[in-house]
N, C-alpha and C positions, 0 to 999 in steps of 0.2 A: 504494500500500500504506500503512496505517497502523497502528500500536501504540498502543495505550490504554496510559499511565501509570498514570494515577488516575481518578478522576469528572472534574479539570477539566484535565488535562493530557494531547493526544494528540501523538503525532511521527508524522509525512508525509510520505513519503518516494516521489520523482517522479525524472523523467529528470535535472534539475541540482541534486538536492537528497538526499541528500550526494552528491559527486561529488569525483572527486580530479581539476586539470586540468594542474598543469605541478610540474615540480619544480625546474628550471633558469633564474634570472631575473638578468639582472646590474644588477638595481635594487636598488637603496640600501636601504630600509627596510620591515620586514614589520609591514604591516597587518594587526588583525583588525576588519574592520565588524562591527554587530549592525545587523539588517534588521529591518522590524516595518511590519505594515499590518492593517486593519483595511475599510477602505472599495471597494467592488469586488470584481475576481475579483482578489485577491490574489496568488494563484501564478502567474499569469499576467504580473501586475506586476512580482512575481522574476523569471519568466525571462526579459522583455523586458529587465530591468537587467542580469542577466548576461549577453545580449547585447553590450548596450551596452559593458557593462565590458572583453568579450573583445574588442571591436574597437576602444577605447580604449590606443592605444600609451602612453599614460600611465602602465598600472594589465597587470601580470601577475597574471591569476587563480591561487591554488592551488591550494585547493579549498573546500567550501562543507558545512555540517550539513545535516543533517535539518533539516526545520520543524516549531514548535513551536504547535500549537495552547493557548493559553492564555486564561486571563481577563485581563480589565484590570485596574490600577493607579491608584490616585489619582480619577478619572470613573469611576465604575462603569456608567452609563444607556451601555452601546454595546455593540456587537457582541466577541466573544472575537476577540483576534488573533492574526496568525500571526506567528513571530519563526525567524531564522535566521542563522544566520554563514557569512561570507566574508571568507578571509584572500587579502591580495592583496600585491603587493610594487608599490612606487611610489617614483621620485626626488622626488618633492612633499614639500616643508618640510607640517610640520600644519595650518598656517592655509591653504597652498594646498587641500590636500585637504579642506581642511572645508567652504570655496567647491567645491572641484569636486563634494560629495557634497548638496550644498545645489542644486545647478543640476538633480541630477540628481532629486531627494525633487523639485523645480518642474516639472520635464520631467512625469514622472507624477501632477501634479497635487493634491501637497500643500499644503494650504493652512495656516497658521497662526490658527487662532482663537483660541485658550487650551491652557493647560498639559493634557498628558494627552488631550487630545481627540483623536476617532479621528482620522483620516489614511490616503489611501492609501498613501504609502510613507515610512517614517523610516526614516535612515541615519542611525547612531552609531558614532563612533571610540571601539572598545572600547581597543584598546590601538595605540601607533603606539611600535614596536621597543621599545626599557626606557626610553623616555621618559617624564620624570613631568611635564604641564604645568596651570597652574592658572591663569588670565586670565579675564576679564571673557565670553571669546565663546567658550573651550576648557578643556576639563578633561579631561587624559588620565591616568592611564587614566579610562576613564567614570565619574562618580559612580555607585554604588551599583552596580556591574556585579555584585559579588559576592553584593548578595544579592538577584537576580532572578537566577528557574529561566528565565526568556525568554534569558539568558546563560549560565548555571552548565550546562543539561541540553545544550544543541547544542554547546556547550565539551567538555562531557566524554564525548561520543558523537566528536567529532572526535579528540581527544587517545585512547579507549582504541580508536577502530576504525584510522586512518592510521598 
């Protein structure tokens, strides 16, 4: 199923997308990722990571937005992508999580060219619990998260439907 926002913004809504999955985790710290792809069968790429992630004893899924058809950012020459949220709870310190989200953007065959360029699957630490961190390889909460609708519209679709 999907809902037309505007001319360039649609939400996509599939079997794990929005989904609510657990409410009870006795891990330490609530993550929100932002998800984002571009290259491929996209959704397809989501749901093999929520896969992964469910059967990942590391990472307790919560639940997860709608998908955001959008345009690009910064590169314009590419395909619209699709963007979505997954809050999960994890005992991983930030920099471990940022390696285990990075292994897994390699697993599905992200490559790194340049800044903005498509990709099949980016994983961003939107927010990791009220932590504020700024270093050279992390910046949490995400730069800019507030003013991308690829974060603001699956945010506020989560927060007014759960």
């Amino acid at each position: 199923m999907k809902k037309k926002l505007s001319q360039n913004l649609t939400l996509f809504y599939s079997n794990n997308f929005p989904k609510k999955f657990n409410n009870n985790s006795s891990k330490k710290y609530d993550v929100t990722l932002g998800i984002g792809g571009n290259i491929g069968n996209t959704k397809k790429i989501f749901d093999k990571l929520i896969l992964c992630l469910k059967k990942d004893s590391r990472f307790t899924l919560l639940m997860t937005s709608p998908l955001l058809q959008n345009p690009p950012f910064g590169f314009l020459e590419q395909n619209d992508f699709l963007n979505g949220i997954i809050t999960i709870k994890s005992d991983l310190c930030p920099n471990e999580l940022l390696q285990a989200m990075q292994r897994y953007e390699t697993k599905f065959g992200r490559k790194r060219s340049f800044q903005d360029a498509p990709r099949t699957l980016d994983i961003d630490i939107i927010f990791f619990d009220n932590k504020k961190i700024d270093t050279k390889n992390l910046i949490i909460p995400h730069k800019n998260w507030a003013n991308r609708e690829s974060v603001i519209i699956p945010l506020k679709y989560m927060k007014n439907n759960f």
